[in-house]
Kinemage of the C-alpha trace (Angstrom):
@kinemage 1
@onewidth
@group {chain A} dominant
@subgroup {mainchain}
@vectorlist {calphas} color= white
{ca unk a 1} P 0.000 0.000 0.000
{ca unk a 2} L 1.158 3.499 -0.422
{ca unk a 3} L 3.188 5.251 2.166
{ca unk a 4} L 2.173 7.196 5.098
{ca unk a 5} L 3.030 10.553 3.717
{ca unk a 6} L 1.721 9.621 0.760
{ca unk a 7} L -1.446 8.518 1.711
{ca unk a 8} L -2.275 11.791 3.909
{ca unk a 9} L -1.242 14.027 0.954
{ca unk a 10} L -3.926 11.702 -1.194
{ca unk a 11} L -6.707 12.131 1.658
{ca unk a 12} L -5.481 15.787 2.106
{ca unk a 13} L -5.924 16.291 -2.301
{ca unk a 14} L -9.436 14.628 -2.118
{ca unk a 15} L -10.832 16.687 0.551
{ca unk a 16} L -9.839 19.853 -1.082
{ca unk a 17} L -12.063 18.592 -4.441
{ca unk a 18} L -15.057 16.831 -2.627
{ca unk a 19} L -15.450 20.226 -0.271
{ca unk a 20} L -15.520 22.159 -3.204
{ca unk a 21} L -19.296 21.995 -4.816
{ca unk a 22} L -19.531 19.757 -7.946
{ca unk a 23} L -22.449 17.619 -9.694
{ca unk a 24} L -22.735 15.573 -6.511
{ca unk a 25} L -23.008 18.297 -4.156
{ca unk a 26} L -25.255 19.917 -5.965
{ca unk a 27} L -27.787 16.586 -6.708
{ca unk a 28} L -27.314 16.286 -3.050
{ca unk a 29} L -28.455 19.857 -1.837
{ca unk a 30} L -31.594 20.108 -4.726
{ca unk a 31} L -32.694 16.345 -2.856
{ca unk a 32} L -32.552 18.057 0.364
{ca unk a 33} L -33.770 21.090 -0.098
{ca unk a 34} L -36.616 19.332 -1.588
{ca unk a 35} L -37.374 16.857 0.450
{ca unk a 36} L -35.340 16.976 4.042
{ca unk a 37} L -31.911 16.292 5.060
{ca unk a 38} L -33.321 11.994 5.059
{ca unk a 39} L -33.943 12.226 1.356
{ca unk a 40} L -30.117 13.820 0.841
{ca unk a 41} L -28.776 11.036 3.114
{ca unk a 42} L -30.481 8.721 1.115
{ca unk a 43} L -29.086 10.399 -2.529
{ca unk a 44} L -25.578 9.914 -0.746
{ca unk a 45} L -26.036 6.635 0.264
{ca unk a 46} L -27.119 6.007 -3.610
{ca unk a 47} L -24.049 8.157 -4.829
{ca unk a 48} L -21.567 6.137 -2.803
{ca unk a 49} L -22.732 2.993 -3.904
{ca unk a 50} L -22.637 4.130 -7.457
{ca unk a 51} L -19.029 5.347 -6.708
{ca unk a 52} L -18.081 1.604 -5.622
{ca unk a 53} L -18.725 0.589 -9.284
{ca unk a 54} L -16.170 3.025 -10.705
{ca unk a 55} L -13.614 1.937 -8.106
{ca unk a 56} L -14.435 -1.979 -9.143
{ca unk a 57} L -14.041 -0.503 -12.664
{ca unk a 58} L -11.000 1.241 -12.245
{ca unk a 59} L -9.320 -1.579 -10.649
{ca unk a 60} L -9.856 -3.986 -13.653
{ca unk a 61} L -9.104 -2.000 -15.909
{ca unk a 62} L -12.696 -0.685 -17.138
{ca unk a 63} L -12.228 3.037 -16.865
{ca unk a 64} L -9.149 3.085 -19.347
{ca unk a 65} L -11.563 1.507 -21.989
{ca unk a 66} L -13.898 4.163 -21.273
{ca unk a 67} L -10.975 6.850 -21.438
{ca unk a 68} L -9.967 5.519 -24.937
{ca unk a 69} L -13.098 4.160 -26.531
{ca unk a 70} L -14.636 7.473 -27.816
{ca unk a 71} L -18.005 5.229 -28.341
{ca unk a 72} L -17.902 3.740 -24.888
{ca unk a 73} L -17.165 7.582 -23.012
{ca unk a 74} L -20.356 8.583 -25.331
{ca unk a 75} L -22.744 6.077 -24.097
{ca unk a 76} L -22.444 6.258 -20.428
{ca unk a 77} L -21.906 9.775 -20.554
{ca unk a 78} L -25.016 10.295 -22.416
{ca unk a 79} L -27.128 7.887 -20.104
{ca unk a 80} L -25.854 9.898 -17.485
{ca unk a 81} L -26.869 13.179 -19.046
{ca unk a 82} L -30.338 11.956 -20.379
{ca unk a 83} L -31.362 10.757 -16.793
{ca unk a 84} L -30.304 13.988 -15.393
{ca unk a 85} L -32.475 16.070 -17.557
{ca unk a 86} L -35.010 13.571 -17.214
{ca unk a 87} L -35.371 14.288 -13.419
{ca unk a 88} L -35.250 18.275 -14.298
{ca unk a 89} L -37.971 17.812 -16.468
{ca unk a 90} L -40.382 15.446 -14.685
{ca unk a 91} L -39.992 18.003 -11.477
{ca unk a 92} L -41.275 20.704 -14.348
{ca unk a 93} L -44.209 19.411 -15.104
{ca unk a 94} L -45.389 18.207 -11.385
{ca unk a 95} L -47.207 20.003 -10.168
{ca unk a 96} L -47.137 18.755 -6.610
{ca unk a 97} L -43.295 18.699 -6.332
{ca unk a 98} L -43.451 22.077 -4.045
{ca unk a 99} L -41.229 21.987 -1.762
{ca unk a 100} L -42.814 22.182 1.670
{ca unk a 101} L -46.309 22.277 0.223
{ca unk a 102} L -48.734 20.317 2.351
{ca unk a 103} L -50.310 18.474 -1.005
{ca unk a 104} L -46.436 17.464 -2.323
{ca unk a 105} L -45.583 13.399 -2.908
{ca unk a 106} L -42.317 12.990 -1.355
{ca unk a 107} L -39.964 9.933 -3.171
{ca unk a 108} L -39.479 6.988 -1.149
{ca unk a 109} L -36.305 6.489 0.074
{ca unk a 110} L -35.613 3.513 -1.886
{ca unk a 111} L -36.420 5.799 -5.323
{ca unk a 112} L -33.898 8.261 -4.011
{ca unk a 113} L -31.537 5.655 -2.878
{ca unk a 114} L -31.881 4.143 -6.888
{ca unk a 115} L -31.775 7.564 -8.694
{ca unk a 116} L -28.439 8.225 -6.755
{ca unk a 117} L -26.683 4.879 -7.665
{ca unk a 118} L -27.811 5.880 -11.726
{ca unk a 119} L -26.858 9.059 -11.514
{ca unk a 120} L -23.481 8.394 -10.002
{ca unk a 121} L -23.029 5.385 -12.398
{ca unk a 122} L -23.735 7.150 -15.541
{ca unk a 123} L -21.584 9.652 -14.176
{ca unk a 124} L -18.154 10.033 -16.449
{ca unk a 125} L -16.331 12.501 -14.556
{ca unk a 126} L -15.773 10.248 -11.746
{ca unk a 127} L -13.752 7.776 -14.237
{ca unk a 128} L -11.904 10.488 -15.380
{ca unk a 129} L -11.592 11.606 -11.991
{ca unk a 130} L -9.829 7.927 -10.628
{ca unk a 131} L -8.142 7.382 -13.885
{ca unk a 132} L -6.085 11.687 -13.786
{ca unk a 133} L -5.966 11.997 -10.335
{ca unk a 134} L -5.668 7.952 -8.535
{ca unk a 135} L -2.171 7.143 -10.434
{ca unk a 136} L -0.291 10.092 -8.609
{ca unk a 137} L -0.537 8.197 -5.544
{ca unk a 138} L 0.349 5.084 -6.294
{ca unk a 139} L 3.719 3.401 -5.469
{ca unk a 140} L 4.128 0.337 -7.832
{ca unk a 141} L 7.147 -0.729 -5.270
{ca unk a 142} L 4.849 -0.847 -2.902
{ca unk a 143} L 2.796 -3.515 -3.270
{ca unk a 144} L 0.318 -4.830 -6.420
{ca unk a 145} L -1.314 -1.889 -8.574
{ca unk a 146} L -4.495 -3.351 -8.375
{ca unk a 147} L -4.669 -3.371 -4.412
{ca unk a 148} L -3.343 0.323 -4.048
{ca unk a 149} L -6.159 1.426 -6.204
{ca unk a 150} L -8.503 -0.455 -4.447
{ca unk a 151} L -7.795 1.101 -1.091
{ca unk a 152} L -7.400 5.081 -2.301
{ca unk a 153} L -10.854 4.327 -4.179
{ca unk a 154} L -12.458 3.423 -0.904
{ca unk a 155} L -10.927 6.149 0.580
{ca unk a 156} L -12.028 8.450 -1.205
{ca unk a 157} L -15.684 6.946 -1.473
{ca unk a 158} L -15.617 7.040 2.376
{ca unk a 159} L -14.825 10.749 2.841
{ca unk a 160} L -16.919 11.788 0.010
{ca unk a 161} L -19.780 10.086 1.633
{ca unk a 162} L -18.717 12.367 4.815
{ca unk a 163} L -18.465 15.527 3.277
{ca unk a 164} L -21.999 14.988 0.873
{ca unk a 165} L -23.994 14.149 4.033
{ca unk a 166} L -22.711 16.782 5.767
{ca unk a 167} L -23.678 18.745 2.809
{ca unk a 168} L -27.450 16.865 3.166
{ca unk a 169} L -27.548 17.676 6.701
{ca unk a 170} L -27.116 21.762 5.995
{ca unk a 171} L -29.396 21.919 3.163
{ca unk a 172} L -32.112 20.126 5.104
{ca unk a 173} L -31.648 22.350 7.921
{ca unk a 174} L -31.716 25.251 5.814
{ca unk a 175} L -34.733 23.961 4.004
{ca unk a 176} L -36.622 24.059 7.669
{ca unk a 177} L -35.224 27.588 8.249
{ca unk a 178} L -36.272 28.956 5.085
{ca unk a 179} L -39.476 27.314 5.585
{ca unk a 180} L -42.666 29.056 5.329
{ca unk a 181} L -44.312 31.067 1.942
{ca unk a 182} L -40.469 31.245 0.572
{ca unk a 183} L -40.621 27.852 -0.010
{ca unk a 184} L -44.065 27.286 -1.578
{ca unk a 185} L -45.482 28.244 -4.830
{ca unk a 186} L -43.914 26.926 -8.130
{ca unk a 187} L -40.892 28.452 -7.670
{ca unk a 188} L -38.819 25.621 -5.801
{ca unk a 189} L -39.326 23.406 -8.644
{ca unk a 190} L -38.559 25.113 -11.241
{ca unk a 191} L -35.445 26.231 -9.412
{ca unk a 192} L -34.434 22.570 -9.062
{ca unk a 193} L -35.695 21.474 -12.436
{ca unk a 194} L -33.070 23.786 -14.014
{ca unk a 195} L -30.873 22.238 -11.706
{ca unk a 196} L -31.174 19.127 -13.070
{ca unk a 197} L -30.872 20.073 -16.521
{ca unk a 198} L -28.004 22.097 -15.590
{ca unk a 199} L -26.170 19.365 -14.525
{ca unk a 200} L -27.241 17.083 -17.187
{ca unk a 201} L -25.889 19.675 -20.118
{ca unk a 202} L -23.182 19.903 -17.660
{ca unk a 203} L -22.919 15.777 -17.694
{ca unk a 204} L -23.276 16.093 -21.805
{ca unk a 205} L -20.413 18.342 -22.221
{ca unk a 206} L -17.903 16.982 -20.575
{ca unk a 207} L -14.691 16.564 -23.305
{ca unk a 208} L -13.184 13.247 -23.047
{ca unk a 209} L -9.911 13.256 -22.124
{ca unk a 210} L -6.840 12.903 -24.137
């Protein structure tokens, strides 16, 4: 396994991206903010699983295909994006999807649990992510390639699921503070509706990397 030193400046590197709001983050916070800080938990729970099958990809071998088959990098990354704007559109056109309104249809759990694991497995960046950023920490004296990116890809799965709940937990408490008329009306979902789509465009244009 990598070095001590080594392996603090890795954990050290991650934190600095996952604090920073990306994608995730910002699926996260719309879930809360729409639902409660449970529903985020739940979308980070979903988001962490999904980011388990990147590290099982990345350690066979799967993200390089994805990183050199221009076809492959298309698919996904257009699932990905589809699903996204998908969710931005369907919160459009219902109606009832006000956040805080007494008459809304909260998602189960489970549904927000599933649309995290999709939208973090149709998610390219993360491959991208493990395949640019992983290698500078690994030590190939120290021990089988395979293993080392095993263990940074759990590491990093654990402490993004640390900072995105913690992210949950704010926007779910800010959701209750804000409370009140600010929060009912149409406005809430058309504000996360163009969140959604945001990030699926977002998801759509990401270049594939050279």
């Amino acid at each position: 396994m990598p070095g001590g030193a080594l392996l603090l400046g890795f954990m050290a590197a991650a934190l600095v991206v996952l604090v920073i709001p990306g994608p995730g983050v910002l699926y996260v916070v719309a879930r809360s903010v729409a639902q409660g800080y449970r529903a985020g938990l739940a979308s980070v729970i979903g988001l962490s699983v999904g980011a388990l099958v990147h590290v099982a990809a990345a350690t066979v071998g799967l993200s390089a295909i994805l990183l050199t088959s221009a076809t492959a990098f298309g698919i996904v990354k257009l699932l990905g994006a589809g699903y996204l704007i998908y969710l931005g559109i369907s919160t459009f056109l219902n109606r009832n999807a006000v956040v805080g309104a007494a008459t809304a249809t909260p998602l189960s759990l489970y549904r927000l649990f599933m649309d995290g694991v999709i939208v973090s497995v149709f998610n390219p960046k993360i491959a991208v992510f493990f395949l640019a950023f992983l290698p500078q920490f690994i030590e190939p004296a120290q021990g089988e390639v395979p293993r080392q990116i095993l263990l940074l890809g759990l590491i990093y799965v654990g402490l993004a699921f640390l900072t995105d709940s913690a992210y949950a937990v704010l926007a779910g408490g800010l959701r209750h503070w804000v409370g009140g008329r600010l929060m009912q009306g149409p406005w809430p979902r058309y504000v996360i509706g163009s969140l959604y789509v945001g990030l699926g465009v977002n998801a759509a244009l990401t270049g594939r990397r050279q």
